[in-house]
C-alpha positions, -999 to +999 in steps of 0.1 A: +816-498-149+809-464-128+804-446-162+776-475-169+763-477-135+755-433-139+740-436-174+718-464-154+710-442-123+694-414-149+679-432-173+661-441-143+654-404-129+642-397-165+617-426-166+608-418-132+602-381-143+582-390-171+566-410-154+553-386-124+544-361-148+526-381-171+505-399-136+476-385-133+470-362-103+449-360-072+412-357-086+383-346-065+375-370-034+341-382-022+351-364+009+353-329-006+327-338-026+304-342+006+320-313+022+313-288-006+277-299-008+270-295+027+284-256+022+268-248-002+234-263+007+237-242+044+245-214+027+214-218+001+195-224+032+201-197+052+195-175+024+159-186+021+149-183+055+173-152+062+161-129+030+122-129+036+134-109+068+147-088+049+121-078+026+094-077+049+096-039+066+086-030+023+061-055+022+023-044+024+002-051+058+004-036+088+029-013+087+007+001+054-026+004+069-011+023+100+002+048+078-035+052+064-055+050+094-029+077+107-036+098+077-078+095+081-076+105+115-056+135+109-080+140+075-110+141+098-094+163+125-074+186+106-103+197+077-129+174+068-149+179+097-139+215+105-114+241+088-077+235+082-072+273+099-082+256+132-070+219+133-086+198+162-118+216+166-150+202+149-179+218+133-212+209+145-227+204+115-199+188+098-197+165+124-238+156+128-241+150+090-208+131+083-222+103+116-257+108+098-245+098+067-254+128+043-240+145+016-213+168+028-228+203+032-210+236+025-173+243+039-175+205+048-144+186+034-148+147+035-162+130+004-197+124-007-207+089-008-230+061+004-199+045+028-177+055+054-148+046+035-158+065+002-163+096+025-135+089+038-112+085+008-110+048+010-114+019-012-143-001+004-131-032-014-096-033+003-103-013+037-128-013+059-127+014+088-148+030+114-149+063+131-162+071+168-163+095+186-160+089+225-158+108+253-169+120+291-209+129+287-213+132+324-208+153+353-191+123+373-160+097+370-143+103+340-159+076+315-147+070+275-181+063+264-200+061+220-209+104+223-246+116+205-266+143+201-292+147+223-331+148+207-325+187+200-286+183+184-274+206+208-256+189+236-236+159+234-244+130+255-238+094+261-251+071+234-267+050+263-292+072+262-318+087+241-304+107+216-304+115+175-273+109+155-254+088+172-211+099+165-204+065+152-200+055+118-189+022+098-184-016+104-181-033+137-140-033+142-130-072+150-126-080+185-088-094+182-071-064+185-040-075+165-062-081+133-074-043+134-052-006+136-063+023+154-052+060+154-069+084+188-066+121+182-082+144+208-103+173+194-129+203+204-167+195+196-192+221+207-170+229+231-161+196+250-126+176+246-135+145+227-115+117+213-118+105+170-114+068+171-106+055+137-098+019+136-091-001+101-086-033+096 
């Protein structure tokens, strides 16, 4: 009888075996299905709006055209309107026929060309730029005033005034200042400390 009732008892652990490792297990939830998604989709989103950051110190714009308007001013300052042996002083004549808008005479370095970006060493279809020179003209209160030759091209003055070539050169710079980028650098001109104003936008 006990021997009958034991053969029972695992004949029924066997089938009970067989059949828990035959049930199928656990499959995926609609639970973990939602939770999974809901990862994965935050994670794809903050990607997208998280990487553009990234990338955008190497993108072109600003950052780009102050490196160029940085690198015109010191052009003009440093050479193309005087002599790289004295950096920061201007020639004259350099000067008076660059603002005229003439070929660039003898020891002269900036480009020859019909605009101020092409003497320059610009691409007029992707920059536009301007130069000015500004600076005290009177005897008085310190003013930042548009410099010019006087009627003899011998003494700077204000542009207010009558005067020939007037030290201004290029497009009018747009009046929000956070479309346009502009680079000072404070030079000798026939003697007088003046400031190149080169803005690009």
């Amino acid at each position: 009888m006990n021997r009958r009732k034991n053969e029972t008892q695992s004949t029924n652990r066997r089938v009970a075996r067989a059949l828990w490792i035959g049930r199928p297990q656990r499959g995926q939830t609609t639970l973990d299905f939602a939770i999974g998604m809901s990862l994965f989709l935050s994670v794809l989103i903050f990607i997208f709006l998280f990487i553009p950051g990234l990338l955008s110190p190497f993108s072109a714009g600003v950052q780009e055209e102050t490196v160029t308007t940085d690198r015109v001013a010191d052009g003009l300052t440093m050479g193309m309107l005087g002599s790289p042996q004295q950096p920061y002083v201007l020639d004259e004549h350099c000067t008076r026929e660059f603002f005229a808008g003439n070929a660039p005479p003898s020891g002269c370095g900036y480009d020859s060309g019909g605009s101020t970006e092409e003497r320059v060493g610009l691409d007029p279809a992707l920059e536009n730029v301007n130069v000015t020179i500004r600076g005290n003209a009177t005897a008085t209160a310190a003013t930042d005033e548009t410099l010019c030759w006087d009627g003899t091209d011998e003494e700077l003055v204000a542009a207010s005034g009558g005067c020939g070539t007037i030290l201004t050169t290029g497009g009018n710079p747009p009046t929000n200042n956070d479309a346009s980028v502009t680079a000072l650098r404070v030079v000798s001109l026939n003697g007088q400390d003046v400031t190149v104003r080169v803005v690009m936008w």
